[in-house]
C-alpha positions as CSV (number, residue, x, y, z in Angstrom):
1,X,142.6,137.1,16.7
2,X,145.7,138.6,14.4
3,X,148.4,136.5,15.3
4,X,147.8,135.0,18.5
5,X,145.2,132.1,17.8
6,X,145.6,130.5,21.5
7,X,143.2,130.0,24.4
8,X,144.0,129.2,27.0
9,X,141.4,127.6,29.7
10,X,142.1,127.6,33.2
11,X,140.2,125.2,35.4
12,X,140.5,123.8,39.3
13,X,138.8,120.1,39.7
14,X,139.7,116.5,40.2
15,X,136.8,114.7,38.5
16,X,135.2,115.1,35.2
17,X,131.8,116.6,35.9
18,X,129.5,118.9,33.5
19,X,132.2,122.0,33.6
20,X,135.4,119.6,32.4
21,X,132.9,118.5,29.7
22,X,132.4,121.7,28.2
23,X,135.6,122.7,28.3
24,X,136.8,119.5,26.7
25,X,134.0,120.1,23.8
26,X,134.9,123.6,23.3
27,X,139.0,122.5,22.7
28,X,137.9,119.9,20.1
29,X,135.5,122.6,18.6
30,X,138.2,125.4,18.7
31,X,140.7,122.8,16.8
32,X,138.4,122.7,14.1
33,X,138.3,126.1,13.6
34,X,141.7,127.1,13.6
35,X,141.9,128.3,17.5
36,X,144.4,126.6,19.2
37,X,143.2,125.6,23.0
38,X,145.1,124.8,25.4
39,X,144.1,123.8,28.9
40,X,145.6,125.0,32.1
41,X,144.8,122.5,35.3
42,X,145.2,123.7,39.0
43,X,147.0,120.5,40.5
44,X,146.5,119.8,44.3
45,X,150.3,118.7,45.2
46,X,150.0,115.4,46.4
47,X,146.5,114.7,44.6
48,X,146.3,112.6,41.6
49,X,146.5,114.3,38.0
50,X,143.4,115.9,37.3
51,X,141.1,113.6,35.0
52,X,140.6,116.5,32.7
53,X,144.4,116.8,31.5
54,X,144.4,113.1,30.8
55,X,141.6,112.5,28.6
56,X,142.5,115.9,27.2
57,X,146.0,114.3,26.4
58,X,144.6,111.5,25.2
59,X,142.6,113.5,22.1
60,X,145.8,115.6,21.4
61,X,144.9,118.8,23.3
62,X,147.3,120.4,24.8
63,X,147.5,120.6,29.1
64,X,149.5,122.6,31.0
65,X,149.6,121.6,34.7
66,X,149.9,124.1,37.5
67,X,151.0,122.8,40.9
68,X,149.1,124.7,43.7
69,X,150.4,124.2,46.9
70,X,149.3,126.5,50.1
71,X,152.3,126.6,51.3
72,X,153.6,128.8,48.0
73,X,151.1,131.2,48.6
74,X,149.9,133.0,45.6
75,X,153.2,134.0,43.6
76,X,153.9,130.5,42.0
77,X,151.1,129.5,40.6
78,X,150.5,133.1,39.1
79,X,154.0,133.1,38.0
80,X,153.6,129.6,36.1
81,X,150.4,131.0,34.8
82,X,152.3,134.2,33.3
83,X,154.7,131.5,32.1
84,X,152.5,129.6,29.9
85,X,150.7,133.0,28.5
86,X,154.2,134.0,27.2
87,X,155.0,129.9,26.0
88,X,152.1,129.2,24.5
89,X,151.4,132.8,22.7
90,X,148.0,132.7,24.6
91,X,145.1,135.4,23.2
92,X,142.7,135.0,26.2
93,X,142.5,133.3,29.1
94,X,139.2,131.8,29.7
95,X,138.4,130.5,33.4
96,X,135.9,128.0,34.3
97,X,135.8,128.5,38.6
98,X,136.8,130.5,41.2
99,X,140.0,130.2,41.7
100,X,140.6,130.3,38.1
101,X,138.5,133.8,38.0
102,X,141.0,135.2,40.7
103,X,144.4,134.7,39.3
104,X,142.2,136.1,36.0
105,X,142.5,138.7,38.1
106,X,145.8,139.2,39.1
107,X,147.1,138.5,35.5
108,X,145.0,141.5,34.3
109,X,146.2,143.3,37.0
110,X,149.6,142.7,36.9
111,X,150.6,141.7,33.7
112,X,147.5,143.3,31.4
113,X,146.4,140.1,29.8
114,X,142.8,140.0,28.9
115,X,140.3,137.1,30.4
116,X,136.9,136.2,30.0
117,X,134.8,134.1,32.4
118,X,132.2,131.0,31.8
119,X,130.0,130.8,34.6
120,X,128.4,127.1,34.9
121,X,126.4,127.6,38.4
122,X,126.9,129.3,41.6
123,X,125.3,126.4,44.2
124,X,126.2,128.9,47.8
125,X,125.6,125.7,49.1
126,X,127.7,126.7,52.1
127,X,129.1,130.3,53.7
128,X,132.3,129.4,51.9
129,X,131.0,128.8,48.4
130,X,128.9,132.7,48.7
131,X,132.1,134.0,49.9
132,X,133.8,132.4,46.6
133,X,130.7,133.2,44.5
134,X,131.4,137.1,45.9
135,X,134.8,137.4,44.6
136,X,133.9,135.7,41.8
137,X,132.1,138.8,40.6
138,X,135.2,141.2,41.6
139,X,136.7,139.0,39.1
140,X,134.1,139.4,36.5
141,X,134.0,143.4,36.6
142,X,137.3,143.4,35.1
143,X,136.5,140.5,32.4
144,X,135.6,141.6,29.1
145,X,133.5,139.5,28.6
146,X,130.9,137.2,31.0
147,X,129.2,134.2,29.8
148,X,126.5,132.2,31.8
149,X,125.4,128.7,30.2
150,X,121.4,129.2,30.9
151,X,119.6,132.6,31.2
152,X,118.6,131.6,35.1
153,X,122.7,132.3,35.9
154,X,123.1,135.5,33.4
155,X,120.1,136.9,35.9
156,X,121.9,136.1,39.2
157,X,124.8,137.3,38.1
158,X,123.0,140.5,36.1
159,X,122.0,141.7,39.9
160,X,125.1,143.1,40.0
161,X,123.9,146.0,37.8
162,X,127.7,146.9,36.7
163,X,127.5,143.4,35.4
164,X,124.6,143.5,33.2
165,X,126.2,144.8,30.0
166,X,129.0,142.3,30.1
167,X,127.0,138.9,30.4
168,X,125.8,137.1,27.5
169,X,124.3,132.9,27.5
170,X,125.9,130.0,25.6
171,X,124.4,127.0,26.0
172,X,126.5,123.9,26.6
173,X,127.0,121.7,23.3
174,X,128.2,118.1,23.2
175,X,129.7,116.3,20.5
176,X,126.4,114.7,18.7
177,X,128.2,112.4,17.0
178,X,130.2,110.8,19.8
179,X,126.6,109.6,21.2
180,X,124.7,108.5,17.8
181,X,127.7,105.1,17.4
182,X,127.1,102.9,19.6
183,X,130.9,101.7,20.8
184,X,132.0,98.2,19.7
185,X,132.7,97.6,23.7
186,X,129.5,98.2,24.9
187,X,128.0,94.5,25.9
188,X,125.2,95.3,27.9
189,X,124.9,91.6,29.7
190,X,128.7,91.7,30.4
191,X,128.2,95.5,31.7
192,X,125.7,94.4,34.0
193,X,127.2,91.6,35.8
194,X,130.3,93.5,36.3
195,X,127.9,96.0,37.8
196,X,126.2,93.4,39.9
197,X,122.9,93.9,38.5
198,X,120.5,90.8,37.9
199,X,119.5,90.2,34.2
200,X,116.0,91.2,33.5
201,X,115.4,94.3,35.4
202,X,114.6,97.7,34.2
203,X,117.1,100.2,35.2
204,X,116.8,103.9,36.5
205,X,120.1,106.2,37.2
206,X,121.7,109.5,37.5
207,X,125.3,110.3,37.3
208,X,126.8,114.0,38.5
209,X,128.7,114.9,41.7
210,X,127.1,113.4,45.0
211,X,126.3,117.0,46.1
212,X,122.9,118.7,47.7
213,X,123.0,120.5,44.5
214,X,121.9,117.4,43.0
215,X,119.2,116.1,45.3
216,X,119.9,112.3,45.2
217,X,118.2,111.6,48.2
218,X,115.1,112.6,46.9
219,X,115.6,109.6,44.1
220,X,115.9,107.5,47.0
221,X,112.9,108.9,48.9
222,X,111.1,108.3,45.2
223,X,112.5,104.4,44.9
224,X,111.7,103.5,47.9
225,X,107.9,104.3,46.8
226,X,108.5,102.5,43.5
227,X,110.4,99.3,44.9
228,X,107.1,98.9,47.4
229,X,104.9,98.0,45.0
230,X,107.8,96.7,41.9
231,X,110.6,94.6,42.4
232,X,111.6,94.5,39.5
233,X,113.4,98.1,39.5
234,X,117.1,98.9,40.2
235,X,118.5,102.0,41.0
236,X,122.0,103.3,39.7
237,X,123.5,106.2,40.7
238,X,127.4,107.0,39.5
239,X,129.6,110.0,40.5
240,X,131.8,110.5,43.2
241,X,131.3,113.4,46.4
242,X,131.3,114.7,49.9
243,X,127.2,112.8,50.2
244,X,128.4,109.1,49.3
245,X,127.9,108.0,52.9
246,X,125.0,109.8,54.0
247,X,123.3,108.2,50.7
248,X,124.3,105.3,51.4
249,X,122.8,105.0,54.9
250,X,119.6,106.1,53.5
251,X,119.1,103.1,51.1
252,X,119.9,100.9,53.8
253,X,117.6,102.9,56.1
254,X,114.7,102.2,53.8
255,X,116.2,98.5,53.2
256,X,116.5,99.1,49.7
257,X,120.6,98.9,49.4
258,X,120.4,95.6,47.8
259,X,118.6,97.4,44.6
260,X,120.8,100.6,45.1
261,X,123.9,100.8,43.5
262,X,126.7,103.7,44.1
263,X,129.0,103.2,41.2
264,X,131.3,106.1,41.7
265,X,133.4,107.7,39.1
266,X,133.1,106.2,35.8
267,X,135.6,106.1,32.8
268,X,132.6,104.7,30.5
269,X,130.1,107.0,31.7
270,X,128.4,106.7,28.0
271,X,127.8,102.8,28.6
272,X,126.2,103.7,31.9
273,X,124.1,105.9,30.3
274,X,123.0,103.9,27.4
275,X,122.2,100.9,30.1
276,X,119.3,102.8,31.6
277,X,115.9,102.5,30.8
278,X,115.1,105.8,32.4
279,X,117.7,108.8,33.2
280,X,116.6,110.8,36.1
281,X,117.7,114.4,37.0
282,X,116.4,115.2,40.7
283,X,118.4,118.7,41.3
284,X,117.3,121.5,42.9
285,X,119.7,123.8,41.5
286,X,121.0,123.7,37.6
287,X,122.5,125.9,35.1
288,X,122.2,123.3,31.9
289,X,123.5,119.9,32.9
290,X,126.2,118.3,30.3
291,X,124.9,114.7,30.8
292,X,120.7,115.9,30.5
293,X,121.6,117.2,27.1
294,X,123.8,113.4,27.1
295,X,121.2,111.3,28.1
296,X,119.1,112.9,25.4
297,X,121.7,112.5,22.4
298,X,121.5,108.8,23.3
299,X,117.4,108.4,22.9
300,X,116.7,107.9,26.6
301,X,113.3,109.0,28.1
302,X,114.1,111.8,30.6
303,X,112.5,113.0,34.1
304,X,114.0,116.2,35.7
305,X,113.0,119.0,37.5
306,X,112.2,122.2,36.8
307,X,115.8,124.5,37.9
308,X,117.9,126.0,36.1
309,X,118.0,126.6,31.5
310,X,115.9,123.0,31.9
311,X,112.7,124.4,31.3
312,X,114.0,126.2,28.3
313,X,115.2,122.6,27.0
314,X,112.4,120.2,28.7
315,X,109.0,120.3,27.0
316,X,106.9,118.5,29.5
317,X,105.4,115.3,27.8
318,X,107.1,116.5,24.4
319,X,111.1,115.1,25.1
320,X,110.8,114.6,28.6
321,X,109.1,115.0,31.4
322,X,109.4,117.9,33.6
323,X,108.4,118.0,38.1
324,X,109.0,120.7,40.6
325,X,112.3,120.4,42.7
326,X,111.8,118.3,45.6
327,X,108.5,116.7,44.4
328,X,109.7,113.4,45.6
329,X,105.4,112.1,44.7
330,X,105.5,113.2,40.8
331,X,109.3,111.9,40.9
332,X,108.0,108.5,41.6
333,X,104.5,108.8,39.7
334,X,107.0,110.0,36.7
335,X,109.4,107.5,37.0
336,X,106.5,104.4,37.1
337,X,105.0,106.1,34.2
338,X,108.1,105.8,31.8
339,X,108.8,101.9,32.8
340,X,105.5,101.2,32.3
341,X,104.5,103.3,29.2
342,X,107.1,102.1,26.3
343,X,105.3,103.9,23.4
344,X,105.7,107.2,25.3
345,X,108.8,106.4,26.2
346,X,109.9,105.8,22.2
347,X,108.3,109.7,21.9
348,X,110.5,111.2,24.4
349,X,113.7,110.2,23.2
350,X,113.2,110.5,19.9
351,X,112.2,113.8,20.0
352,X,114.7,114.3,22.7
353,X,117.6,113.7,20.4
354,X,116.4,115.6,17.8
355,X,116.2,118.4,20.3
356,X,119.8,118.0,20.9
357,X,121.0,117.9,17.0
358,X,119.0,121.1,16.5
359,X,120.0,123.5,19.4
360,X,123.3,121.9,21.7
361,X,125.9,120.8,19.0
362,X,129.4,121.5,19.8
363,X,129.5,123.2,16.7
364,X,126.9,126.0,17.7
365,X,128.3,126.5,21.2
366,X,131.6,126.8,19.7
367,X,130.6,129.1,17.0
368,X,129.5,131.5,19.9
369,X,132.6,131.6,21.8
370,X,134.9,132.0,18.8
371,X,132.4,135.2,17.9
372,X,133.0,136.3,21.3
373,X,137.1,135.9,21.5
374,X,137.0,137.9,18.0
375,X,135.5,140.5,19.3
376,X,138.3,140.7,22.3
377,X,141.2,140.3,20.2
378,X,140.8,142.3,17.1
C-alpha cells in the first residue's frame, strides 16, 4: 500500500455483536502484518461509548470517535471523518453498515478517497431497514471493492447485475487461540450461582441480538416441549434487543420463566459459552454467525439451522447438527438428542473445532482482506 499502511474501519453500533467481532479480529490480524487499523465509531451524543472502542482500546487499537448528532446534519460528522483520513494517513476506508457505507459515499464524492464495503447481512426485517439496504447498494457501486462474508449475501447483493463483478466472499475468522485456554477466571460453580442456575442441570443457550432475525422464540416454543417431559434442562439466552419483553412473556406464557434465563449483554461472553452443554443457533436469516464459528472453537456440540454460509460450515451429524428454519419439532428432537447422546456429542465438537482451525482462522480471513487492500492501493 506504498506509503500509506492505514485502515481505517468505520462502524455505527452500541453492543458488540458478530459485525464488531470481525472487525475487532481483522485489526489484531492487520497489526500482525504490518497494516495499521484503526477504527472509526459513530457515537450517538448522549449514548454510552460504543463497546467496540473500548475493548478495542483496551488491546492497543487505535479508535477514533465520531459524535453523530441529528441536529448537525450531515456536514460534521463527514467533516471529522475527512479529518481523521488526513490525521491518521488512512489508505482505505472500510465500512461495516449503512450509515458507514453512505458517508463512504460522500468522502469518495467529495474528497476522492477510496472505500471498500463488508457486507455481514441485510435482515429487511422492516420497510426501514430495505430502504437502508437500497442505498446501501448506491454506496457499493462506487466501492472498489464489495465483500460479503457467505456466498448466500454475495448472491443478494449480485442481483444488482452492475454489482456482480465487484463482490467477492471472506469468511469471518476468529482468533483460535483465544478459545483453545481456558481462562484462569472461569469457575463454572461460581458462574452459575451468580447466574442463578441450580447445580446439576444440563444447560442449553444462544447469545446474539434479541432480534426476529434470530428466531428465539422458536427456542422457547422447542423448550417448552423439552421441559415437559425433562426437568432437568435450563435455558440461557444472553444478548441484548428490541424482543427482550415479548420473549420474556412467552416463557412465562408457557410457565417456564423459572428455567429461562435472559442474561443480557455479557462482558465474559466466552464463559457463557463454555458453560453450555449444547449451543443452539435458531435463526432464520444468517450470513456466517461469529459466535457459531465460537461455539465451535470451544468443542461444544452445535444445533442450527439451515440459512445463510451455515450449510457451507455445518455437516449434518459430522460437527453439528443441521434443521430447517422454524422447525421448532427437529429443534427440540435435536436438542434432546445431544443431552442425551454424550458420545455423539464428543464427535461433534471435536470435529467441530477442527473445522474451525482448518477454514475460519483470523489469520486466513485476514490474509484475504490484506490481498484485497493491495490490490486498491498499489
Amino acid at each position: 500500500m506504498k506509503s500509506k499502511k492505514s485502515v481505517l474501519h468505520l462502524i455505527h453500533s452500541g453492543g458488540f455483536y458478530g459485525a464488531e467481532a470481525v472487525i475487532l479480529n481483522l485489526s489484531l490480524g492487520l497489526k500482525e502484518s504490518g497494516i495499521t487499523p484503526v477504527i472509526g465509531c459513530f457515537w450517538d451524543k448522549g449514548m454510552v461509548q460504543p463497546a467496540l472502542g473500548k475493548i478495542a482500546e483496551a488491546k492497543s487499537i487505535k479508535v477514533r470517535y465520531i459524535e453523530f448528532n441529528r441536529k448537525t446534519g450531515l456536514v460534521s460528522p463527514l467533516k471529522k471523518i475527512h479529518r481523521i483520513v488526513r490525521e491518521e494517513n488512512i489508505a482505505i476506508v472500510h465500512s461495516h453498515g449503512y450509515k458507514p457505507s453512505f458517508y463512504c459515499l460522500l468522502l469518495s464524492l467529495f474528497c476522492h478517497v477510496p472505500y471498500v464495503i463488508t457486507c455481514h447481512l441485510w435482515t429487511n426485517e422492516t420497510f426501514k431497514l430495505r430502504v437502508y439496504s437500497f442505498f446501501d447498494r448506491i454506496s457499493m457501486l462506487f466501492a472498489r471493492k464489495v465483500i460479503a462474508v457467505s456466498h448466500p449475501i454475495a448472491k443478494d447483493i449480485g442481483s444488482w447485475k452492475k454489482l456482480r463483478k465487484k463482490v467477492i466472499v471472506i469468511n469471518n475468522g476468529i482468533d483460535i487461540d483465544k478459545y483453545s485456554n481456558c481462562s484462569s477466571s472461569f469457575d463454572p460453580k461460581k458462574l452459575r450461582e451468580e447466574l442463578g442456575l441450580q447445580e446439576n442441570t444440563k444447560l442449553v443457550g444462544t447469545l446474539g441480538r434479541l432480534t426476529l432475525q434470530k428466531a428465539h422464540h422458536c427456542l422457547i416454543e422447542a423448550a417448552k416441549d423439552i421441559l415437559e417431559k425433562d426437568k432437568n434442562v435450563e435455558f440461557i439466552i444472553a444478548g441484548e434487543g428490541p424482543r427482550l419483553q415479548f420473549l420474556q412473556k412467552m416463557t412465562e406464557d408457557y410457565g417456564i420463566s423459572n428455567q429461562f434465563h435472559f442474561l443480557g449483554f455479557r462482558k465474559d461472553a466466552i464463559n457463557i459459552l463454555r458453560l453450555l452443554d449444547v449451543f443452539v443457533l435458531s435463526s432464520i436469516d444468517e450470513g456466517l454467525p461469529i459466535v457459531l464459528l465460537e461455539a465451535m472453537s470451544l468443542g461444544k456440540p452445535i444445533l442450527t439451522t439451515d440459512v445463510g454460509e451455515i450449510p457451507l460450515v455445518i455437516g449434518n451429524y459430522s460437527n453439528g447438527i443441521i434443521i430447517k428454519k422454524g422447525d421448532v419439532e427437529q429443534l427440540a428432537i435435536g436438542i434432546t438428542r445431544l443431552l442425551g447422546d454424550d458420545n455423539l456429542c464428543k464427535k461433534l465438537a471435536n470435529y467441530a473445532k477442527e473445522t474451525v482451525k482448518n477454514r475460519f482462522s483470523i489469520d486466513r480471513m485476514t490474509k484475504q482482506y490484506v490481498e484485497v487492500f493491495l490490490s486498491i492501493h498499489k
